[in-house]
C-alpha positions as CSV (number, residue, x, y, z in Angstrom):
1,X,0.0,0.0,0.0
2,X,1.4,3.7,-0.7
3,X,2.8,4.9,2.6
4,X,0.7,7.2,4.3
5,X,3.0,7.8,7.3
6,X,5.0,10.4,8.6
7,X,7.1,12.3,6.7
8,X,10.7,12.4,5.5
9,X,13.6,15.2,7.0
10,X,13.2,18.1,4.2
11,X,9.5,17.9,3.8
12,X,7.1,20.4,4.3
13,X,7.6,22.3,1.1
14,X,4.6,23.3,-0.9
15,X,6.6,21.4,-4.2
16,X,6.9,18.4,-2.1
17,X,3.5,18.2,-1.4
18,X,2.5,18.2,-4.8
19,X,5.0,15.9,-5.8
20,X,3.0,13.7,-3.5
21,X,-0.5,14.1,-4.4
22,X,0.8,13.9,-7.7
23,X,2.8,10.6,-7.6
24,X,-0.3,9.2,-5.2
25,X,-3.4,10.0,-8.1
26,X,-1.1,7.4,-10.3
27,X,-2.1,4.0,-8.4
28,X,-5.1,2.7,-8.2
29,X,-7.1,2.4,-4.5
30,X,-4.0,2.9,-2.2
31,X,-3.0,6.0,-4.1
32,X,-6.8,8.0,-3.7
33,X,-6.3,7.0,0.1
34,X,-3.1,8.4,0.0
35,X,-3.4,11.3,-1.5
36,X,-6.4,12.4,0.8
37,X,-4.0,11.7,3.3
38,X,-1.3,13.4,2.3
39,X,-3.8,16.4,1.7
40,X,-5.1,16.6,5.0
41,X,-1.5,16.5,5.9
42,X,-0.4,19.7,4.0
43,X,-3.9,21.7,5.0
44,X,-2.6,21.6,8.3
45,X,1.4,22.4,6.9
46,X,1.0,24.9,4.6
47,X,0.6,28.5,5.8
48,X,-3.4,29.5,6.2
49,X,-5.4,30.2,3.6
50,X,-2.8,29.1,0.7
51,X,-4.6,25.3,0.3
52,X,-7.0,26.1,-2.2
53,X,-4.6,28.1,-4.5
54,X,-1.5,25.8,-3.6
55,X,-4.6,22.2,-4.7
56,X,-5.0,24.3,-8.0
57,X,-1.7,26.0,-9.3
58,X,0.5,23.1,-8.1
59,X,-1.4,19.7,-7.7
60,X,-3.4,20.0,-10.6
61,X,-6.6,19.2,-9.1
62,X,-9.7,21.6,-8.3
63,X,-10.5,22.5,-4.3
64,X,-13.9,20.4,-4.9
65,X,-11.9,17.1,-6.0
66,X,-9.2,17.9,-2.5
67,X,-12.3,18.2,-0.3
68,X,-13.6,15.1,-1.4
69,X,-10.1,13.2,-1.8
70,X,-9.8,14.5,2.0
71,X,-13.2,12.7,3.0
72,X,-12.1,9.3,1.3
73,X,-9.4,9.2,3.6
74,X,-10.9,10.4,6.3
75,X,-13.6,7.4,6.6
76,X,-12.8,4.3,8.9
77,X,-14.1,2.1,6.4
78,X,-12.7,2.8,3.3
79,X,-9.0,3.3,5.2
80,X,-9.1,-0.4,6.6
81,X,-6.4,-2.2,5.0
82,X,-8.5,-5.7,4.9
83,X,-11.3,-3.9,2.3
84,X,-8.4,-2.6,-0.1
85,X,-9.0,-5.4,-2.5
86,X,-13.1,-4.8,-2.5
87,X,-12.9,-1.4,-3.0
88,X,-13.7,-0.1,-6.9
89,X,-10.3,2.2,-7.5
90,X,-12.2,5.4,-9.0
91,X,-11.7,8.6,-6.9
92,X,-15.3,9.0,-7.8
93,X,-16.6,6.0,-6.9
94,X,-15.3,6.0,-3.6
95,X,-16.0,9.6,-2.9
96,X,-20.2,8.4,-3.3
97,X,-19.5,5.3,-0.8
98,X,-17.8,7.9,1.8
99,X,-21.0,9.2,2.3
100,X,-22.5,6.8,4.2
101,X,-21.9,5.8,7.8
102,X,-18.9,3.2,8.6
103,X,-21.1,0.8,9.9
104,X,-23.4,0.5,6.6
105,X,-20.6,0.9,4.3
106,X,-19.5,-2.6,6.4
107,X,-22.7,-4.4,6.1
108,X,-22.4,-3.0,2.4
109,X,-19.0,-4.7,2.1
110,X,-19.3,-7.9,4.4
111,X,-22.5,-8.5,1.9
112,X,-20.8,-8.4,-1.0
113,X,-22.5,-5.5,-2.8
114,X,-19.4,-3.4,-3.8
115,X,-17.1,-5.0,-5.6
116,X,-13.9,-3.5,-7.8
117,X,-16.2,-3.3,-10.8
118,X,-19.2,-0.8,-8.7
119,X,-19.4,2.4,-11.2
120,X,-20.1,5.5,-9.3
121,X,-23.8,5.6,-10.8
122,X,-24.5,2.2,-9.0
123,X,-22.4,3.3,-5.6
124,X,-24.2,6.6,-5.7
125,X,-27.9,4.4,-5.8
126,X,-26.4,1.8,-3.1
127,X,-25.9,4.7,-0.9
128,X,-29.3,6.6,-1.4
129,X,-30.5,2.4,-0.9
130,X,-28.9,2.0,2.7
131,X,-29.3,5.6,3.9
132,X,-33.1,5.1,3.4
133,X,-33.3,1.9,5.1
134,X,-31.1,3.5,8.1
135,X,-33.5,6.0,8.5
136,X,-36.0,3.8,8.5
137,X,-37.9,5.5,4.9
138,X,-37.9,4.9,1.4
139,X,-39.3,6.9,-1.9
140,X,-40.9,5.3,-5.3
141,X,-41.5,7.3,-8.3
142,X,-43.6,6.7,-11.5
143,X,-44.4,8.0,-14.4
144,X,-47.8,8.3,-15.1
145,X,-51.8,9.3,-14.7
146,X,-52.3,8.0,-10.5
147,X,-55.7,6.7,-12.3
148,X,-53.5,4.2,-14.2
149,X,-50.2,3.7,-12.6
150,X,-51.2,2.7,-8.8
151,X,-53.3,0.0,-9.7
152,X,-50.8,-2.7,-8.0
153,X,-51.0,-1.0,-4.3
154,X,-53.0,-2.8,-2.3
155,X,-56.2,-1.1,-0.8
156,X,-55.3,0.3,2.8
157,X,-51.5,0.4,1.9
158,X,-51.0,4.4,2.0
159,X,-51.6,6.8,5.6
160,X,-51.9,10.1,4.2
161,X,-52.4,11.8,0.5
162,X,-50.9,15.2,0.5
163,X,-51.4,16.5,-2.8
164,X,-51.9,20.0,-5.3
165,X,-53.6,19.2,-7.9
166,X,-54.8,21.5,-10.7
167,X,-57.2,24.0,-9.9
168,X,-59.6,24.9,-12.6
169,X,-63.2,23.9,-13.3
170,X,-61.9,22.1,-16.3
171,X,-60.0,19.0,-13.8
172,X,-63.5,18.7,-11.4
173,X,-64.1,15.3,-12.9
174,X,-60.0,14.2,-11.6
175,X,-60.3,15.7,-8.5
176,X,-63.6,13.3,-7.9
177,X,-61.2,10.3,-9.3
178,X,-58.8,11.3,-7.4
179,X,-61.3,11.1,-4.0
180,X,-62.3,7.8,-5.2
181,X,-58.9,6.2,-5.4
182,X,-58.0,8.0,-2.3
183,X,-61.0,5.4,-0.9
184,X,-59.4,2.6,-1.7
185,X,-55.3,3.5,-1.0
186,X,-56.2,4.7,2.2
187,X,-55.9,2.6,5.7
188,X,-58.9,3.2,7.8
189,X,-59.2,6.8,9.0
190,X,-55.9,7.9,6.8
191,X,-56.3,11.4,5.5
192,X,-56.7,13.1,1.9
193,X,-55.2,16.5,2.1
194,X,-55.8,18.6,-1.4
195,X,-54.6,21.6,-1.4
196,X,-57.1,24.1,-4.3
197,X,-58.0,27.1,-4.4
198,X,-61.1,29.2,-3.6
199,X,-62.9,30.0,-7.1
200,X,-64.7,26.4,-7.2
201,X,-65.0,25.4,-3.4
202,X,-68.3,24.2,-3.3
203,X,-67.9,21.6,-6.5
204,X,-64.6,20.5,-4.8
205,X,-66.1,19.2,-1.6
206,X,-69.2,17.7,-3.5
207,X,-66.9,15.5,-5.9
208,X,-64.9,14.7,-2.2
209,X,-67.5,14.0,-0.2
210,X,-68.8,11.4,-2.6
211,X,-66.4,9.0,-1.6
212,X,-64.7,10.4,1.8
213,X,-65.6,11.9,4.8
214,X,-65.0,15.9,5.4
215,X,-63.1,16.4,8.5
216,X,-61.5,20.2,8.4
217,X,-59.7,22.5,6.4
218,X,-56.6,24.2,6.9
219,X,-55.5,27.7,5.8
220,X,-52.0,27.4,3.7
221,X,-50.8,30.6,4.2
222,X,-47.9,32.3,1.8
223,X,-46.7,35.6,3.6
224,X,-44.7,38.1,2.1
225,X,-44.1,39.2,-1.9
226,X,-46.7,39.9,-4.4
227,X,-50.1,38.6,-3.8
228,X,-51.7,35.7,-6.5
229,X,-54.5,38.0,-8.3
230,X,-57.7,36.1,-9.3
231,X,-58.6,38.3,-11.9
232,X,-62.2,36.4,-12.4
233,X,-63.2,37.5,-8.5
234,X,-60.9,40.4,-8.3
235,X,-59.0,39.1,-5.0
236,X,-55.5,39.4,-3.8
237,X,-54.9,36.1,-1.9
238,X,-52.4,35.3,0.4
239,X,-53.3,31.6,1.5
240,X,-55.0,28.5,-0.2
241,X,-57.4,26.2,1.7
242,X,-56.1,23.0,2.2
243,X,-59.2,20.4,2.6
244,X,-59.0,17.4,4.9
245,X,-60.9,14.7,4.2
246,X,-60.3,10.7,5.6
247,X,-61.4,7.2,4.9
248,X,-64.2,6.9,7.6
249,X,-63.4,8.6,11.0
250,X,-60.1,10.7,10.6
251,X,-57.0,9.1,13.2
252,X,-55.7,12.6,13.2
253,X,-53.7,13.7,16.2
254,X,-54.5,17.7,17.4
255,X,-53.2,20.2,15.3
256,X,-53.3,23.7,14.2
257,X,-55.5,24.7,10.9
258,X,-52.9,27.5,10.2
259,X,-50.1,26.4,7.8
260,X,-47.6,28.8,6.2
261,X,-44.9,28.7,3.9
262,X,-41.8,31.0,5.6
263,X,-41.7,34.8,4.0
264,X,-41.4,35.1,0.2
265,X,-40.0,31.0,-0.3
266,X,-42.1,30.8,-3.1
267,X,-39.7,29.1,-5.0
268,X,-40.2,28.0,-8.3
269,X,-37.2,26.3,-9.4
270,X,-38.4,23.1,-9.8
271,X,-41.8,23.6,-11.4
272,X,-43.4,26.7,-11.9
273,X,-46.2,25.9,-9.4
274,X,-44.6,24.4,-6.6
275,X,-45.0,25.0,-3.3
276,X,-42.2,25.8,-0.8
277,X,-40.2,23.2,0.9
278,X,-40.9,25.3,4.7
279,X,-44.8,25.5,3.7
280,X,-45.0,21.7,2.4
281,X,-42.8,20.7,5.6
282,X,-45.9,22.0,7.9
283,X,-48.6,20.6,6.4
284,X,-46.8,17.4,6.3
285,X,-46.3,17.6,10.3
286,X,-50.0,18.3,10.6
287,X,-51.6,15.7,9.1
288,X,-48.8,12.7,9.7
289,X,-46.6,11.4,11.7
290,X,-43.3,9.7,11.8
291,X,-43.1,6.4,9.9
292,X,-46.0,6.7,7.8
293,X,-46.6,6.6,4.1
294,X,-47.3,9.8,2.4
295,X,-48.5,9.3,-1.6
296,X,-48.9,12.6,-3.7
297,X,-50.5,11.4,-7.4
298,X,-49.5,14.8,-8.5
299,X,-45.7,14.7,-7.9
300,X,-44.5,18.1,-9.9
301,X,-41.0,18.8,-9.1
302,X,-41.3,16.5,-5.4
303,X,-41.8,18.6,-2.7
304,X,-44.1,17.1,-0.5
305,X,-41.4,14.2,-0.8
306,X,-38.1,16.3,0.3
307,X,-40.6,17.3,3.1
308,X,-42.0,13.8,3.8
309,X,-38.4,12.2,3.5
310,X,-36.8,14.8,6.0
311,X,-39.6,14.6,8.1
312,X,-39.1,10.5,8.9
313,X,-42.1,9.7,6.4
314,X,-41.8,7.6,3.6
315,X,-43.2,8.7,0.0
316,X,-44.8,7.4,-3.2
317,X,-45.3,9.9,-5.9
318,X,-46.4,10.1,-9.4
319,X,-46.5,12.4,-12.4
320,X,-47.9,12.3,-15.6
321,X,-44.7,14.5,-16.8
322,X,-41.4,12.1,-17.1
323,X,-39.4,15.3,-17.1
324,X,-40.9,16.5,-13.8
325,X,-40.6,12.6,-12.3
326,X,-36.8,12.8,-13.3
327,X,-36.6,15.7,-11.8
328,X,-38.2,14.5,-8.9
329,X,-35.9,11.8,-8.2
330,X,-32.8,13.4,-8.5
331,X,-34.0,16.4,-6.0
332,X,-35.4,13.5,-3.3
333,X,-31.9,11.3,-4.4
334,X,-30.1,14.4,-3.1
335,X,-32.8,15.1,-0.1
336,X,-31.3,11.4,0.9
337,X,-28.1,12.1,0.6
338,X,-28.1,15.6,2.8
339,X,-30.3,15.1,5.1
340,X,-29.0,11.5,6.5
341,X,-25.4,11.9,7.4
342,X,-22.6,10.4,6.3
């Protein structure tokens, strides 16, 4: 293995530290955990606040690829001598499998699931797989109408819908479909929460209360910036209604029927109608709890998942748009990824 230990009389150089980084990158396995190392080693060396230019002008290598060079060699795991010969040798690769905790990466090793041959596409999924299942959740996505694509999930199977759908007359009929399949995914006394808005209230709750039972509504509030104009009824509005409605009589612990979204996080990078990770992240709190199963049939860009995921919920979504289901996936991959730590 490429010495990691201490140094020779004469080093401490800048040049000599490159020479080493440099000379590590060339082997395979024993080299990346060198070189992270050997770079931890010369942060602490050099004089402050020289790394990042010193990593670029005389290793060759960007701050970004040190940082993560630095982690590799910094996890108990992937430094024990008896997983060398397991270990896949790209920087990459390794850099994915540093992020999960030592323990899991040992299960992952002892099991036989990374092997020299793991790309950093399959380490990066293996990871997203074992942080789920030691936090105790777990995401699906498809693509397609919820009318079509849930028909495998057996009745009872989901806790809580939490869902914005479309809101004009013109989708009345889905929304009834959608209180009709919410029937038969629901458990006994699980909760349908649809967020709409105001201009066709009335027809809402008639094609809901066809098939479930109204319990409450709460008030989705979205403080601060400019105000959604409904033109048709000439109204400013700052909240939506969010109506509540369960399978039979609703198992719903107390809560409050104010939501909000924090000031002005309308953000809209992921779908130009999606909601805001704070605002999603309360309503999911009021009508859950931990370890439950939250479905939304009309997924958009994922947000009540990143808000079901970080709040100990699991999460099934769908989406009749393959770009926004892709989308989707990579934001709740990366939802995995920083919210359960390495």
């Amino acid at each position: 293995m490429v010495s990691i230990g201490r140094r020779d009389a004469g080093q401490g150089t800048p040049e000599h530290w490159a020479e080493l980084v440099r000379a590590d990158l060339r082997h395979a396995v024993e080299g990346v955990l060198a070189a992270g190392r050997h770079l931890i080693e010369a942060k602490a060396d050099l004089p402050h606040g020289s790394f990042e230019g010193w990593v670029r002008e005389q290793v060759g290598i960007t701050p970004g690829t040190a940082r993560k060079l630095m982690l590799i060699a910094d996890h108990p795991a992937l430094t024990n001598r008896s997983h060398v010969n397991a270990l896949p040798p790209s920087w990459g690769t390794l850099y994915e499998l540093s992020q999960l905790q030592p323990e899991w990466l040992e299960r992952a090793i002892s099991s036989g699931r990374i092997t020299p041959e793991l790309e950093r596409r399959q380490a990066r999924a293996l990871v997203i797989e074992y942080k789920q299942l030691a936090a105790q959740v777990a995401f699906e996505l498809r693509h397609g109408d919820f009318r079509d694509v849930l028909d495998d999930l057996p009745a009872g199977s989901v806790d809580v819908i939490v869902t914005d759908p479309p809101y004009g007359r013109e989708h009345l009929e889905m929304i009834g479909d959608l209180a009709e399949e919410a029937q038969r995914l629901l458990r006994p006394g699980g909760i349908c929460a649809v967020m709409c808005g105001q201009s066709y209230l009335p027809e809402v709750h008639t094609c809901m209360g066809e098939f479930l039972t109204y319990h409450w509504k709460i008030a989705y509030l979205t403080p601060g910036g400019q105000a959604v104009q409904v033109f048709p009824r000439k109204v400013n509005t700052f909240h939506k209604d969010v109506l509540l409605y369960s399978n039979g009589p609703a198992d719903l612990d107390w809560f409050g029927d104010v939501a909000r979204s924090d000031v002005n996080d309308n953000d809209k990078r992921y779908h130009q109608w999606g909601q805001s990770e704070s605002g999603m992240a309360d309503l999911v709190k009021r009508v859950s709890r931990p370890g439950q199963r939250i479905l939304d049939p009309f997924l958009g860009a994922g947000t009540t998942g990143v808000a079901a995921l970080a709040l100990g919920r699991s999460f099934l979504g769908c989406d009749v748009n393959l770009d926004h289901v892709e989308a989707a996936r990579q934001r709740l991959e990366q939802a995995v990824l920083d919210r359960f730590g390495a």
